[in-house]
C-alpha positions in Angstrom: -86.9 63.9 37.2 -86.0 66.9 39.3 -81.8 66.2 40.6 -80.6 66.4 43.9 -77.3 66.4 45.0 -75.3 66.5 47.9 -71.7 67.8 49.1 -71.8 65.6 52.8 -73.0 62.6 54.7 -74.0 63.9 58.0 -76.2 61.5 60.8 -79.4 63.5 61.6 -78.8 63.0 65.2 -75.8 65.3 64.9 -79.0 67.5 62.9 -80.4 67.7 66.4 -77.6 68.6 68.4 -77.0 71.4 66.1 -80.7 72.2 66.4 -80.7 72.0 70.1 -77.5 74.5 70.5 -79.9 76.8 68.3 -83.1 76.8 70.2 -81.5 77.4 73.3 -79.8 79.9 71.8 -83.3 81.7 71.1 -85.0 80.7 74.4 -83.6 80.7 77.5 -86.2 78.1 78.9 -85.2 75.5 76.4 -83.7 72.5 79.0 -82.1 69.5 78.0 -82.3 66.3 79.9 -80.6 63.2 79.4 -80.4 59.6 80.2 -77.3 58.8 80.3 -76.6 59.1 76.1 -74.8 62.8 76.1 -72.6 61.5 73.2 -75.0 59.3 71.3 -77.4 62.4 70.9 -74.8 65.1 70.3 -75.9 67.4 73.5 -72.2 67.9 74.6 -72.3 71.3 72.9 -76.0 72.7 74.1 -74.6 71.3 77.8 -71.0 73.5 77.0 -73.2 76.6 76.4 -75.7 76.0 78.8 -74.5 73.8 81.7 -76.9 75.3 83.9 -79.8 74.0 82.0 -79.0 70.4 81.1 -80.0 67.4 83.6 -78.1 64.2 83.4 -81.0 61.9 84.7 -78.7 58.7 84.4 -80.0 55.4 82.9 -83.5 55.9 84.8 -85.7 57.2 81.6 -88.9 56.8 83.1 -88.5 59.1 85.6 -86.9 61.8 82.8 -90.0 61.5 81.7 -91.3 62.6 84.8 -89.2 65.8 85.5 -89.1 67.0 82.2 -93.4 67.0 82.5 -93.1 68.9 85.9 -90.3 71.1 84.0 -92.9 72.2 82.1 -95.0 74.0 84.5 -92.6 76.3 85.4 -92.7 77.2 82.0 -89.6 75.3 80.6 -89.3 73.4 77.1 -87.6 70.6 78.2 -86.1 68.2 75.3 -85.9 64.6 76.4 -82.8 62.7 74.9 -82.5 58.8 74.7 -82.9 56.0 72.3 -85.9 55.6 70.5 -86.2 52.2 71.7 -86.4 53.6 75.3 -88.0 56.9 74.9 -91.1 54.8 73.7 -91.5 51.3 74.7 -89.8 51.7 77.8 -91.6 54.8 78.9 -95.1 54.7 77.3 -96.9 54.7 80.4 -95.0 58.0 81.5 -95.6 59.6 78.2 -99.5 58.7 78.2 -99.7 59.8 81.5 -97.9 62.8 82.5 -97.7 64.2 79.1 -99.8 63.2 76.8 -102.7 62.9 78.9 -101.9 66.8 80.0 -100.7 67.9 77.3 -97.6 68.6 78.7 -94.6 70.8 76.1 -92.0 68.4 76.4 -90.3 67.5 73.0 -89.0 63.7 73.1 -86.0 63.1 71.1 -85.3 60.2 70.4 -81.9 58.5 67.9 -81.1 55.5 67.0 -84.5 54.7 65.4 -85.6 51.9 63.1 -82.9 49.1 61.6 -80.0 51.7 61.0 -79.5 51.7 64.7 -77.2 48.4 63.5 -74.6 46.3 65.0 -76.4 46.8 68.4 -79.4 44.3 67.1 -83.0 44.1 67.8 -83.0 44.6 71.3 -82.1 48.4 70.6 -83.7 49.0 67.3 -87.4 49.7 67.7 -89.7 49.6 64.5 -93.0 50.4 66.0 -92.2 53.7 67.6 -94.3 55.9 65.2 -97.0 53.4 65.6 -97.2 54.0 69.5 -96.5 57.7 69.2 -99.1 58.7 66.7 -101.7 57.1 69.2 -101.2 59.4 71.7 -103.9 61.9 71.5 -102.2 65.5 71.0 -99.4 64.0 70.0 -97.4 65.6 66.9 -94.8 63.0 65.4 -92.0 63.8 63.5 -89.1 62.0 61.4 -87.2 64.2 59.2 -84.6 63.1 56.1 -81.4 64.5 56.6 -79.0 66.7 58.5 -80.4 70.3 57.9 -84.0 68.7 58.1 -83.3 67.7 61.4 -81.7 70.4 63.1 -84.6 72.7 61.4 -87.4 70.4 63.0 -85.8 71.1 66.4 -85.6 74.6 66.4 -89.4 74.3 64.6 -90.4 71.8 67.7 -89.2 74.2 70.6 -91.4 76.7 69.2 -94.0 74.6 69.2 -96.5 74.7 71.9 -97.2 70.7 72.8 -95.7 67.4 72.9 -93.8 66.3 70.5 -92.2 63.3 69.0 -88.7 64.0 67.2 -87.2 60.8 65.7 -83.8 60.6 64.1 -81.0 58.0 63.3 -77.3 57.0 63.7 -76.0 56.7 60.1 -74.5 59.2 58.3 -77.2 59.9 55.1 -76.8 62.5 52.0 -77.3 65.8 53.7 -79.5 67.7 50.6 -82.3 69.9 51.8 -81.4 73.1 52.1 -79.3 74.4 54.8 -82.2 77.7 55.3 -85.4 76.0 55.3 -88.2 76.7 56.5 -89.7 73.8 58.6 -93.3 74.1 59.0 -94.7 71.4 61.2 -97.6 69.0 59.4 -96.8 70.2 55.7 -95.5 68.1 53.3 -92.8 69.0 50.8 -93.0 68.3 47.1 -89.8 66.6 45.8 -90.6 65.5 42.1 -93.9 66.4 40.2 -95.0 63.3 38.9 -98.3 61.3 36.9 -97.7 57.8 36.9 -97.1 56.7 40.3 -97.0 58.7 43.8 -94.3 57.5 46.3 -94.5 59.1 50.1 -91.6 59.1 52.3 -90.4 59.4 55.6 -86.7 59.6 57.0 -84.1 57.4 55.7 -86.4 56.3 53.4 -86.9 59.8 51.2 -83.2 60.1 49.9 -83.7 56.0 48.6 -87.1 57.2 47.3 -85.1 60.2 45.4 -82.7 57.1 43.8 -85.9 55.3 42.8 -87.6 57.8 41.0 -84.5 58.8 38.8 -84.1 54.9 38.1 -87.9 55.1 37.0 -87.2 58.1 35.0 -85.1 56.1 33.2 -87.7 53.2 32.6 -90.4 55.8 31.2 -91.9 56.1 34.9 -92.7 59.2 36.0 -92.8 59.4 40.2 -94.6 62.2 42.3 -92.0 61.9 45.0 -93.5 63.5 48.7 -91.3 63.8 51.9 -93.7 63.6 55.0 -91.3 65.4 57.2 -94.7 65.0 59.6 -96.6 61.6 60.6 -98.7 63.5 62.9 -101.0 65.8 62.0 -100.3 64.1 58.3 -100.9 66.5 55.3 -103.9 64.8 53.9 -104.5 67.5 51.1 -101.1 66.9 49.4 -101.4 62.9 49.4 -105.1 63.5 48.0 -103.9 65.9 45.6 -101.1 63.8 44.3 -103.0 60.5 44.4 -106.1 62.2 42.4 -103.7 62.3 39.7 -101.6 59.8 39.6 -104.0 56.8 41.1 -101.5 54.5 42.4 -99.2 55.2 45.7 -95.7 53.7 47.3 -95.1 54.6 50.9 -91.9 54.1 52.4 -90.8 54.2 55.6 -87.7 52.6 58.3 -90.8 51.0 60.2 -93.1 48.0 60.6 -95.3 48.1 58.0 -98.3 47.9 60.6 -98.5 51.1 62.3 -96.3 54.1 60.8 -96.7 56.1 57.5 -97.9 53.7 55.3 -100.9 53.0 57.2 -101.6 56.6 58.0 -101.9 57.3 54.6 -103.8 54.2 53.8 -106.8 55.3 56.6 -107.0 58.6 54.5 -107.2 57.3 50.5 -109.9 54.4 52.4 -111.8 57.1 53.4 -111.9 59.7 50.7 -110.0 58.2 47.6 -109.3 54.6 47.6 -106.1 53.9 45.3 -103.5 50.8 45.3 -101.1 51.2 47.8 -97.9 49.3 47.9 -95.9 49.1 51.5 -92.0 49.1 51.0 -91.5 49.0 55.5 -90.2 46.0 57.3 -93.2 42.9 57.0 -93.8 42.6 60.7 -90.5 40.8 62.3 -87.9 42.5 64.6 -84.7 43.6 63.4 -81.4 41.6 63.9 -77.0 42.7 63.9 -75.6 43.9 61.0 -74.5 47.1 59.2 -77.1 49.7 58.3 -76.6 49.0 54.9 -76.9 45.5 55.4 -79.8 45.7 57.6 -81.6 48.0 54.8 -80.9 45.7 51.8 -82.2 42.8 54.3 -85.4 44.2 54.9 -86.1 45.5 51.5 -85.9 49.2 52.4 -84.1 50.9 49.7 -84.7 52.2 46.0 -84.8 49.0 44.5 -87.6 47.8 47.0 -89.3 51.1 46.0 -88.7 50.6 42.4 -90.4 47.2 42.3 -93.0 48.5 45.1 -93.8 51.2 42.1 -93.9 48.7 39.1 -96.2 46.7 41.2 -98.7 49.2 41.9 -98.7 50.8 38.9 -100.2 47.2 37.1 -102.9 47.5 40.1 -104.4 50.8 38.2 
């Protein structure tokens, strides 16, 4: 098993206000527009460099929605900055509307996504974001790991011509992929080569799925280990490849099990390589108050869940 290691925690929201700073740093029509959050999603530097282009919309996210879409035909890249919670459920009809539907370049960040959100409870947390993102047509949907990931998948999304989904989290999290990567949109990244078991990962979920495989290591398993980076367009070829030879997969993911990246990857090995597929998500409920770590050991979304999600699978060969 390959080792990573780490010097820092760092929240991956704070990924994408360094990202932010960055990509308006390389184009001057990158815009920010907020709804009210400014702290919660780390703009207060990108709005000290660039007052002129960052729009305080106030708690009114719907109609952000609307301005950053009209932004867009004068030829601006306006990033959207709330909540996950309420830059999706709140606002899908916005989204499918003014920029889905039109294909419209604005990039929708949105923090505080999944069960890590916390103390704040299931009224904030949203676990089916992905789900309703990936179901936009033309919609590219993105949930990086860590720190560096994130603040790379920003200045990757602003170059990107399209909308696009960027979801990231309040904890702090082992910042361990490299601080010079490149980020290339809808390409997965090989952690660990592996033959008995594949395990796919998404956000929080890729450093636990790290932890799991060196556990398995040490209980004879050898783990493929995949970070999908990318939801939407999903890199079928690598989850073929690494299925084709290990014939049994884990995905994991900070998400209802119906809907997000387990389920993805399910529609592909049902339709060119069916394999046993074990779901380590949350099982359909909302979330509820508590710390992140609590809320995560709850919910079974950590290496042990993986670990046992991996034994399983492995007997269903």
């Amino acid at each position: 098993m390959k080792k990573y290691t780490y010097t820092e925690s760092k929240d991956t929201r704070s990924g994408f206000g360094a990202g932010l700073l960055e990509a308006g740093k390389q184009n001057e029509n990158v815009v920010a527009l907020c709804a009210d959050l400014i702290g919660s999603l780390k703009m207060n530097d990108f709005i000290k460099e660039f007052p002129e282009r960052f729009f305080q919309i106030g708690i009114a996210e719907a109609n952000m929605m609307g301005i950053a879409a009209g932004l867009t035909i004068g030829g601006k890249v306006p990033f959207t900055g709330t909540f996950a919670n309420f830059s999706t459920g709140r606002v899908y009809d916005q989204i499918r509307q003014s920029i889905a539907y039109s294909g419209k370049n604005v990039k929708i960040a949105a923090s505080h996504a999944g069960l890590t959100l916390g103390e704040d409870g299931a009224t904030h947390q949203i676990l089916e974001d992905i789900g309703l993102m990936k179901m936009l047509p033309g919609m590219t949907v993105i949930n990086p790991c860590d720190f560096n990931q994130t603040k790379a998948a920003t200045i990757a999304a602003a170059k990107f011509e399209g909308p696009v989904y960027l979801r990231f989290g309040r904890p702090v999290v082992p910042n361990f992929t490299p601080a010079d990567q490149e980020f290339v949109i809808g390409k997965a990244i090989l952690l660990n080569e592996g033959t008995d078991v594949t395990i796919i990962a998404t956000g929080h979920l890729v450093w636990e799925a790290i932890q799991a495989g060196e556990k398995l290591a040490e209980l004879g398993i050898n783990a493929e280990i995949i970070n999908i980076h990318t939801i939407k367009p999903l890199d079928e070829e690598a989850i073929l490849k690494s299925v084709a030879k290990t014939k049994c997969v884990v995905t994991a993911e900070e998400h209802n099990r119906l809907g997000g990246l387990g389920d993805s990857v399910a529609q592909v090995l049902a339709k060119e390589l069916p394999s046993p597929q074990e779901y380590v998500a949350v099982n359909d409920s909302f979330g509820e108050s508590g710390t992140p770590a609590q809320l995560m050991e709850k919910y079974g979304l950590n290496a042990d869940a993986i670990i046992a999600a991996a034994q399983k699978v492995i007997k269903r060969k």
